[in-house]
N, CA, C and O of each residue as an XYZ file, in Angstrom:
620
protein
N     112.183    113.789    101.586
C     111.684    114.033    100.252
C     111.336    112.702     99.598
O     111.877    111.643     99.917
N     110.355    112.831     98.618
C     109.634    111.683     98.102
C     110.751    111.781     96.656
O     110.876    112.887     96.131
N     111.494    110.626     96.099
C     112.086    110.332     94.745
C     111.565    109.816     94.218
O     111.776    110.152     93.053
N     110.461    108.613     94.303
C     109.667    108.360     93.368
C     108.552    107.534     94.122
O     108.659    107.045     95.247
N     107.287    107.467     93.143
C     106.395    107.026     93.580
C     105.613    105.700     92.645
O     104.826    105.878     91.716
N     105.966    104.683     93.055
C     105.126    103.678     92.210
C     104.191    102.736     92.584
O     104.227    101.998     93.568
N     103.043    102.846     91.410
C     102.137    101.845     91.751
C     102.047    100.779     90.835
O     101.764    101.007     89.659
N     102.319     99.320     91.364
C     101.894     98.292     90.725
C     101.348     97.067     90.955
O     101.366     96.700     92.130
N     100.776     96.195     89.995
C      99.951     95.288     90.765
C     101.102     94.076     91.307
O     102.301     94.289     91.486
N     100.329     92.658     91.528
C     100.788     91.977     92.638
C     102.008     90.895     91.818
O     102.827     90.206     92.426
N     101.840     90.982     90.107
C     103.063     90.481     89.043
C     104.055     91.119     89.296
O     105.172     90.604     89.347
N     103.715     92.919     89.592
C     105.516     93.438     89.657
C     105.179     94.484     88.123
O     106.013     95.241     87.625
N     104.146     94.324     87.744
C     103.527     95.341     86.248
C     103.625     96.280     86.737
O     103.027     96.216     87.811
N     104.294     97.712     86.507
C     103.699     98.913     86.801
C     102.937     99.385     86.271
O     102.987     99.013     85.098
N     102.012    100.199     86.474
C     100.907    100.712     86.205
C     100.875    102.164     86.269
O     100.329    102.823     85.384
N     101.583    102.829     87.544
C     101.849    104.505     87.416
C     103.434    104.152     87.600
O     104.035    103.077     87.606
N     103.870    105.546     87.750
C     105.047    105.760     88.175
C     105.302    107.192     87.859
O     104.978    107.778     86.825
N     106.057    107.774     89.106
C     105.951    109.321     89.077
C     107.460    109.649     89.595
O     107.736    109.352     90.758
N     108.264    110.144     88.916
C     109.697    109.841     89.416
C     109.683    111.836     89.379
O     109.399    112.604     88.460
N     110.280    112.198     91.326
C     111.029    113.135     91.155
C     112.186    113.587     91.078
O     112.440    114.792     91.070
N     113.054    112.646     91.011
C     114.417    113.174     91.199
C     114.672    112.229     89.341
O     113.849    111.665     88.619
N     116.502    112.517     89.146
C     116.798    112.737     87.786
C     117.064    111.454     87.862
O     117.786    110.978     88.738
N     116.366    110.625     86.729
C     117.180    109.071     86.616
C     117.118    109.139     84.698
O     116.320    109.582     83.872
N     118.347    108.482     84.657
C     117.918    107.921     82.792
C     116.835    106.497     82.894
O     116.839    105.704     83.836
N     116.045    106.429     81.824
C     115.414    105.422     81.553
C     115.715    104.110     82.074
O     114.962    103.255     82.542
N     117.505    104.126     81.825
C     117.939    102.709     81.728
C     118.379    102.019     83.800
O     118.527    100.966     84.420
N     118.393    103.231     83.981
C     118.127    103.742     85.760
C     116.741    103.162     86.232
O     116.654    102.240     87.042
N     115.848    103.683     85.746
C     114.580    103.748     85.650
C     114.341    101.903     86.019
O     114.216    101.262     87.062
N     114.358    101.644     84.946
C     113.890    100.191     84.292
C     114.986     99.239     85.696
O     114.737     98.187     86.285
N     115.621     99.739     85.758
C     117.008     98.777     86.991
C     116.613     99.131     88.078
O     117.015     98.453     89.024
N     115.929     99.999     88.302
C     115.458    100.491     89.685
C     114.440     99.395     90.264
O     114.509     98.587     91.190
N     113.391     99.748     89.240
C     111.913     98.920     89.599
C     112.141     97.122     89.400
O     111.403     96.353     90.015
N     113.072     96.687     88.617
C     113.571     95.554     88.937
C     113.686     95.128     89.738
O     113.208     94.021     89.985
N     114.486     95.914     90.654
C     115.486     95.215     91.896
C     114.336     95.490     93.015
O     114.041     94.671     93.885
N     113.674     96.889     92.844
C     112.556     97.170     94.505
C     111.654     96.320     94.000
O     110.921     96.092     94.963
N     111.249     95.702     93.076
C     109.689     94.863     92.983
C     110.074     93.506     93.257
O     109.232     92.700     93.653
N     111.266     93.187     93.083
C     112.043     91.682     93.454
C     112.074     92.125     95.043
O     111.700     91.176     95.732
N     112.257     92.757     95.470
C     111.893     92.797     96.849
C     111.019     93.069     97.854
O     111.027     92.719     99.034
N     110.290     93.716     97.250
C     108.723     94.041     97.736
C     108.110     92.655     97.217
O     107.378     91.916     97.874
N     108.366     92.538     96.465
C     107.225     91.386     96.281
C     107.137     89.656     96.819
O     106.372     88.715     96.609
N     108.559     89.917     97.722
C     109.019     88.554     98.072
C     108.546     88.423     99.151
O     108.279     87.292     99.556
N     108.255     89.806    100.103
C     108.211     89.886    101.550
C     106.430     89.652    101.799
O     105.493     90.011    101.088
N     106.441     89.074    102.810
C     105.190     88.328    103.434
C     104.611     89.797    104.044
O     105.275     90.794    104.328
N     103.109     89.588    104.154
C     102.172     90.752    104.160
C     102.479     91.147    105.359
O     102.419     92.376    105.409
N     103.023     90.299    107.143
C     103.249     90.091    108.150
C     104.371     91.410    108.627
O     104.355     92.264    109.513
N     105.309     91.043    107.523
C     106.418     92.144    107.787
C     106.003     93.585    107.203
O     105.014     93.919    106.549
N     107.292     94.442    107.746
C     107.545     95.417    108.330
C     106.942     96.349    106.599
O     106.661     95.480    105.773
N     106.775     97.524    106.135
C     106.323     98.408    104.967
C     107.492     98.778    104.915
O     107.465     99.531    103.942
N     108.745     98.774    105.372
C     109.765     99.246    105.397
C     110.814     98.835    104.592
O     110.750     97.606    104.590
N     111.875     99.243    103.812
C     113.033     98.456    103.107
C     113.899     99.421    102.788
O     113.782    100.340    101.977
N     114.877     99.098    103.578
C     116.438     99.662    103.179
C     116.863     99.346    101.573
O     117.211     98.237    101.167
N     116.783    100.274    100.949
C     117.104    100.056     99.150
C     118.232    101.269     98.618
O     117.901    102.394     98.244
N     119.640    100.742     98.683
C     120.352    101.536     98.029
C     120.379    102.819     99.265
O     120.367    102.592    100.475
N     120.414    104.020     98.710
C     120.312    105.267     99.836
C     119.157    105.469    100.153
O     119.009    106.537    100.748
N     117.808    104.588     99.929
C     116.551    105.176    100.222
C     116.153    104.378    101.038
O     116.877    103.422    101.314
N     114.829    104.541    101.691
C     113.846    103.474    102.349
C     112.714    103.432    101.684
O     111.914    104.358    101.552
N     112.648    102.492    101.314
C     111.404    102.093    100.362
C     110.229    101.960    101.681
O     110.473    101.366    102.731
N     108.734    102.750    101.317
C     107.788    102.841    102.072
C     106.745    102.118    100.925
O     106.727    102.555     99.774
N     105.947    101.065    101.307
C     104.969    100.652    100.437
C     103.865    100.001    101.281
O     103.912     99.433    102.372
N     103.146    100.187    100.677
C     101.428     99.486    100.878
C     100.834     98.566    100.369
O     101.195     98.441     99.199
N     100.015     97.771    100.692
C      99.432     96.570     99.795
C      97.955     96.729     99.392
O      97.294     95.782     99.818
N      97.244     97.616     98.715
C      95.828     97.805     98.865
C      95.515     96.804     98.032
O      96.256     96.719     97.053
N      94.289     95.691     98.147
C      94.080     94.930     97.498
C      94.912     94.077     96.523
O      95.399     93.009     96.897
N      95.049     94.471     95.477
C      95.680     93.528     94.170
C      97.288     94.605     93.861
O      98.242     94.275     93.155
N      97.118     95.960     94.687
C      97.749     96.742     94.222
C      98.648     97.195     95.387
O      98.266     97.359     96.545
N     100.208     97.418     94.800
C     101.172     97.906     95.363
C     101.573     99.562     95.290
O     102.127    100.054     94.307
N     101.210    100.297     96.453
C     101.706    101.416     96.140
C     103.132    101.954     97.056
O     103.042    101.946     98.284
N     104.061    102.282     96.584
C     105.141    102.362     96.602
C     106.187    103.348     96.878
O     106.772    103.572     95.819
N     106.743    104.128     97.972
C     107.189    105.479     97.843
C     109.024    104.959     98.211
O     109.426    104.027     98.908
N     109.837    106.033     97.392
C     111.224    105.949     98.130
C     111.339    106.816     98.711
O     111.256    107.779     97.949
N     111.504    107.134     99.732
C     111.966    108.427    100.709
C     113.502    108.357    101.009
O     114.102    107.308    100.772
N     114.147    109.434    101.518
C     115.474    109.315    102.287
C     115.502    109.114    103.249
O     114.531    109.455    103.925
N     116.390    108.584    103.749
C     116.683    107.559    104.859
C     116.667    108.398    106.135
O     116.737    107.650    107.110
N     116.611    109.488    106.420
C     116.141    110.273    107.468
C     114.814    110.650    107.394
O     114.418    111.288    108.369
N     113.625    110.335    106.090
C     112.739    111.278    106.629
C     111.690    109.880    107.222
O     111.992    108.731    106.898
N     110.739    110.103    107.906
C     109.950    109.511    108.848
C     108.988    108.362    107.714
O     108.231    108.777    106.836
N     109.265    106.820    108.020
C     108.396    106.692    107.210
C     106.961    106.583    107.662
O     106.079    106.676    106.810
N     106.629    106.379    109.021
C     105.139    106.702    109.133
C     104.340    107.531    108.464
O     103.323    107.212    107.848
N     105.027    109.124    108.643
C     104.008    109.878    107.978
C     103.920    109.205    106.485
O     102.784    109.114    106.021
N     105.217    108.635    105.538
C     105.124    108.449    104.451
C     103.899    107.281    104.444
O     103.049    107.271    103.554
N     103.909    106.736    105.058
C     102.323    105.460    104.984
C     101.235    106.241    105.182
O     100.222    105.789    104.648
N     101.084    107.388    105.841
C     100.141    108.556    106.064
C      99.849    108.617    104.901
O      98.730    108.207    104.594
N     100.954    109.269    103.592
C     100.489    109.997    102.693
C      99.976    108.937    101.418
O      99.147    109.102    100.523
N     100.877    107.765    101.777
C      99.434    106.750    100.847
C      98.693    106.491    100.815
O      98.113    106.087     99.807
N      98.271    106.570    101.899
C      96.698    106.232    102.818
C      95.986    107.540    102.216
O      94.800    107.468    101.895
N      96.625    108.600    102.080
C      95.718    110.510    101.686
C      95.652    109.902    100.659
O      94.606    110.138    100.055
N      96.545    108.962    100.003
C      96.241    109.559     98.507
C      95.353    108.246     97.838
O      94.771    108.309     96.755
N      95.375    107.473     98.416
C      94.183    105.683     98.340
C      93.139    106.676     98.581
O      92.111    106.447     97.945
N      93.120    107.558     99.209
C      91.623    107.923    100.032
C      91.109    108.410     98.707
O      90.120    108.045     98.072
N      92.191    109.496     98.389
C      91.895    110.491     97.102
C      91.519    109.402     96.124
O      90.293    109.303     96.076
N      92.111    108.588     95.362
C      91.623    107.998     94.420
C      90.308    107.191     94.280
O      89.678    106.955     93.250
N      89.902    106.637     96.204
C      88.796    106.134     95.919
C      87.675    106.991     95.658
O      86.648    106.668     95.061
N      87.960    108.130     96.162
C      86.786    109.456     96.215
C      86.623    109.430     94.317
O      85.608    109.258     93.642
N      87.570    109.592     94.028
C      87.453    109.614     92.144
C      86.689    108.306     91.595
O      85.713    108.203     90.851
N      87.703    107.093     92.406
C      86.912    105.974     91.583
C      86.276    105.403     92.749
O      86.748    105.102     93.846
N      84.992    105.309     92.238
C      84.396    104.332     93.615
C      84.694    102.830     93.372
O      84.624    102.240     92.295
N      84.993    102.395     94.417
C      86.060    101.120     94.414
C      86.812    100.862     93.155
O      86.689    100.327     92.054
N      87.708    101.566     93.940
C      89.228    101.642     93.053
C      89.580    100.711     92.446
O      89.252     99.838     93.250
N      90.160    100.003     91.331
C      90.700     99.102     90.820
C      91.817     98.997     89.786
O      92.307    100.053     89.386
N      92.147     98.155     89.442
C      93.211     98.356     88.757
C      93.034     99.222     87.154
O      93.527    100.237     86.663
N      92.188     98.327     86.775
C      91.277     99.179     85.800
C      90.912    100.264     85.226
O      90.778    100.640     84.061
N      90.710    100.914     86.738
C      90.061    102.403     87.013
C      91.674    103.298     86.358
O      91.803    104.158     85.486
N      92.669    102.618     87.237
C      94.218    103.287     87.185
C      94.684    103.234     85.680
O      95.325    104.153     85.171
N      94.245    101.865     84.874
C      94.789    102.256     83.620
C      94.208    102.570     82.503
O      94.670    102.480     81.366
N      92.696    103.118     83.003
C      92.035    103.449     81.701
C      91.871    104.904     82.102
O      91.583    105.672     81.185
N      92.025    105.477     83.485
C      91.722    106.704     84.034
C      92.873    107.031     84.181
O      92.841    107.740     85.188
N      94.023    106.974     83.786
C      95.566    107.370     84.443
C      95.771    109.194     84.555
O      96.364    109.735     85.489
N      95.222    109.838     83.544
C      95.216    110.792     83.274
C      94.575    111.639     84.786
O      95.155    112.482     85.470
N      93.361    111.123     84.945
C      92.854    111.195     86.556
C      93.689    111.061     87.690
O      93.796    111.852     88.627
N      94.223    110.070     87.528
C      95.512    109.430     88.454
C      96.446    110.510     88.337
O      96.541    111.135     89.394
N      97.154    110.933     87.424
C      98.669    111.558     87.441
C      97.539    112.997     87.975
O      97.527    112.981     89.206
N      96.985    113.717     87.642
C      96.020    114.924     87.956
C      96.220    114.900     89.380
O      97.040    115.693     89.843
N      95.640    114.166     90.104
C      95.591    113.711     91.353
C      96.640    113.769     91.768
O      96.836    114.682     92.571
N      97.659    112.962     91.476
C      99.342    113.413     92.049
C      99.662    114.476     92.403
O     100.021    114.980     93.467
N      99.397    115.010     90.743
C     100.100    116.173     90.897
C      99.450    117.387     91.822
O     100.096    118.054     92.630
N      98.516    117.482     91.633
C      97.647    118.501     92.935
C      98.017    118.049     94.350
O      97.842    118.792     95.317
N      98.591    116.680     94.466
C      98.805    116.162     95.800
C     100.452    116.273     96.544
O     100.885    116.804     97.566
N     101.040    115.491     95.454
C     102.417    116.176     95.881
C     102.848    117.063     94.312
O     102.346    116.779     93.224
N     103.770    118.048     94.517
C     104.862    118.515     93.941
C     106.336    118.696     94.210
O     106.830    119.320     95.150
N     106.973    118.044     93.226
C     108.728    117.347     93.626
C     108.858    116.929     94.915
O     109.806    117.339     95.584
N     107.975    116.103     95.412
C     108.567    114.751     95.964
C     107.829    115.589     97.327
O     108.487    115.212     98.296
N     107.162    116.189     97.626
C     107.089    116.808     99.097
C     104.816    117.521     98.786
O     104.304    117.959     97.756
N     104.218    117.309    100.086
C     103.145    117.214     99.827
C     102.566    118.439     99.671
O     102.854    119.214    100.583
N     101.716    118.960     98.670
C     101.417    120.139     98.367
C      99.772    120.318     99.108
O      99.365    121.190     99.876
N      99.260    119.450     98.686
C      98.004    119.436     99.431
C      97.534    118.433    100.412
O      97.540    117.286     99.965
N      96.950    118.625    102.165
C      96.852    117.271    102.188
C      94.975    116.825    102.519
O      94.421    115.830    102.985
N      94.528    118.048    102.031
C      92.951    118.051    102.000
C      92.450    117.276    100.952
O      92.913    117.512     99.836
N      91.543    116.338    101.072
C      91.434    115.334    100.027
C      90.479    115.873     99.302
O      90.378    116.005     98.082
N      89.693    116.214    100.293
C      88.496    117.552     99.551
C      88.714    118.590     98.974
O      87.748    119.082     98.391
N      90.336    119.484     98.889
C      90.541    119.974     97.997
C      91.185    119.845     96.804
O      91.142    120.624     95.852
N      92.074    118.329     96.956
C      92.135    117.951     95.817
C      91.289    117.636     94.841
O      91.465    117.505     93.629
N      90.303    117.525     95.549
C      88.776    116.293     94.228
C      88.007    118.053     94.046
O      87.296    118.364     93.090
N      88.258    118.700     94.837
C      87.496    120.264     94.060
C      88.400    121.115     93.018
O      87.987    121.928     92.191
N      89.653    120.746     93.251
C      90.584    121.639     92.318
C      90.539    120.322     90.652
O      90.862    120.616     89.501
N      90.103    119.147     91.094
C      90.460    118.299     89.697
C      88.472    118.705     89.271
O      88.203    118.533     88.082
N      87.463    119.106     90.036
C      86.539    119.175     89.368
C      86.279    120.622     88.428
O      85.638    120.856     87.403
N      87.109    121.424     89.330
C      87.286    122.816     88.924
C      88.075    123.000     87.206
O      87.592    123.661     86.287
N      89.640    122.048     87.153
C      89.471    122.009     85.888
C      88.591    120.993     84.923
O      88.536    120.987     83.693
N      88.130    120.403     85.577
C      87.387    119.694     83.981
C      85.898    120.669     83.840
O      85.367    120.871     82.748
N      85.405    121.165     85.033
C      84.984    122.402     84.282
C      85.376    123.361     83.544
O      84.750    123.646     82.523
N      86.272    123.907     83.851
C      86.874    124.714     82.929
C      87.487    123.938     81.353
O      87.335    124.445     80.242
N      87.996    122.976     81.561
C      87.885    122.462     80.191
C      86.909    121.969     79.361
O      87.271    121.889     78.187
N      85.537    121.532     79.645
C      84.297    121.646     78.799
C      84.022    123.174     78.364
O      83.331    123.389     77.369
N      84.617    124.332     79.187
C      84.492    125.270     78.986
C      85.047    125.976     77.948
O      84.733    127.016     77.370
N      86.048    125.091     77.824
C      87.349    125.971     76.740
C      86.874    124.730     75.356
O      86.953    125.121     74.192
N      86.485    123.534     75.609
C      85.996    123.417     74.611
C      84.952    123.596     74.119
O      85.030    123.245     72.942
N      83.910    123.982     74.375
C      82.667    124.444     73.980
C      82.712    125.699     73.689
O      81.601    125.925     73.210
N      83.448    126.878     73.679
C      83.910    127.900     73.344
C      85.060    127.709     72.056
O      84.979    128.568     71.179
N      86.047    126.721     71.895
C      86.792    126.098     70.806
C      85.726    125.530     69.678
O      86.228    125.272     68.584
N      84.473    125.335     69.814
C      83.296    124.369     69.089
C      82.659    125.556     68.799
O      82.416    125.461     67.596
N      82.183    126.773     69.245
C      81.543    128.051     68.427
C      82.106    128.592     67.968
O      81.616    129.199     67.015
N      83.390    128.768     68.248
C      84.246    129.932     67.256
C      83.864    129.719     65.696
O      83.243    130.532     65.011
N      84.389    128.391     65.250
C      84.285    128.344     63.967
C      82.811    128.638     63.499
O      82.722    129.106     62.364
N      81.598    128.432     64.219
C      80.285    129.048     63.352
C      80.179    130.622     63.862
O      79.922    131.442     62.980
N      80.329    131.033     65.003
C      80.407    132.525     64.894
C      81.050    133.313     64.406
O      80.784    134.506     64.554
């Protein structure tokens, strides 16, 4: 199972963060401390792998950007580099050449994307093409509901 998922750039800034399991804030904030002091020390050479606490930290280096998964220590982390790779794919399909940018002025896009991709920590979809049709499907439907919210009041 996936406990949390973070992306940040190459300072150690987060930028997303998608936590499934229960932490307080102050959890939260002590967590990403200690895994970004360690992800960020290790040379590009070594292993995506890191023993952290009860988890194994699985992470990626795409460009300027760190994306980041904790899994439990039994589940496989290959596939888990699999599913960053689905989901880099997914975001570039949204943003053409992805950037950091894209993540914090589009986040709303970003978390959308998650969430159609995994739900509580385990992968719900792994068609990239049906994720980018189910996120086009609602923003049709929401021009829909607002342009129907925009006549009411004159009809």
């Amino acid at each position: 199972m996936i406990h949390f998922f973070i992306l940040a750039n190459r300072q150690g800034k987060v930028r997303i963060s998608k936590w499934y399991s229960t932490y307080s804030q102050k959890e939260r904030k002590k967590a990403i401390r200690e895994f970004m002091a360690i992800v960020l020390l290790r040379h590009q050479r070594d292993s995506s792998f890191v023993q952290w606490r009860d988890y194994t930290l699985v992470y990626k280096r795409y460009a300027g950007l760190y994306f980041i998964m904790g899994i439990d220590n039994k589940d496989n982390e290959l596939i888990t580099l699999e599913v960053i790779h689905r989901f880099v794919t997914i975001l570039d399909k949204i943003f053409p050449n992805v950037c950091e940018l894209d993540l914090i002025f589009g986040f709303k896009k970003v978390f959308y994307a998650l969430d159609e991709f995994l739900i509580a920590g385990e992968i719900q979809e792994s068609s990239a093409n049906e994720v980018i049709k189910s996120m086009q499907g609602a923003v049709v439907k929401m021009k829909a509901d607002a342009l129907e919210t925009a006549f009411d009041g004159i009809i």
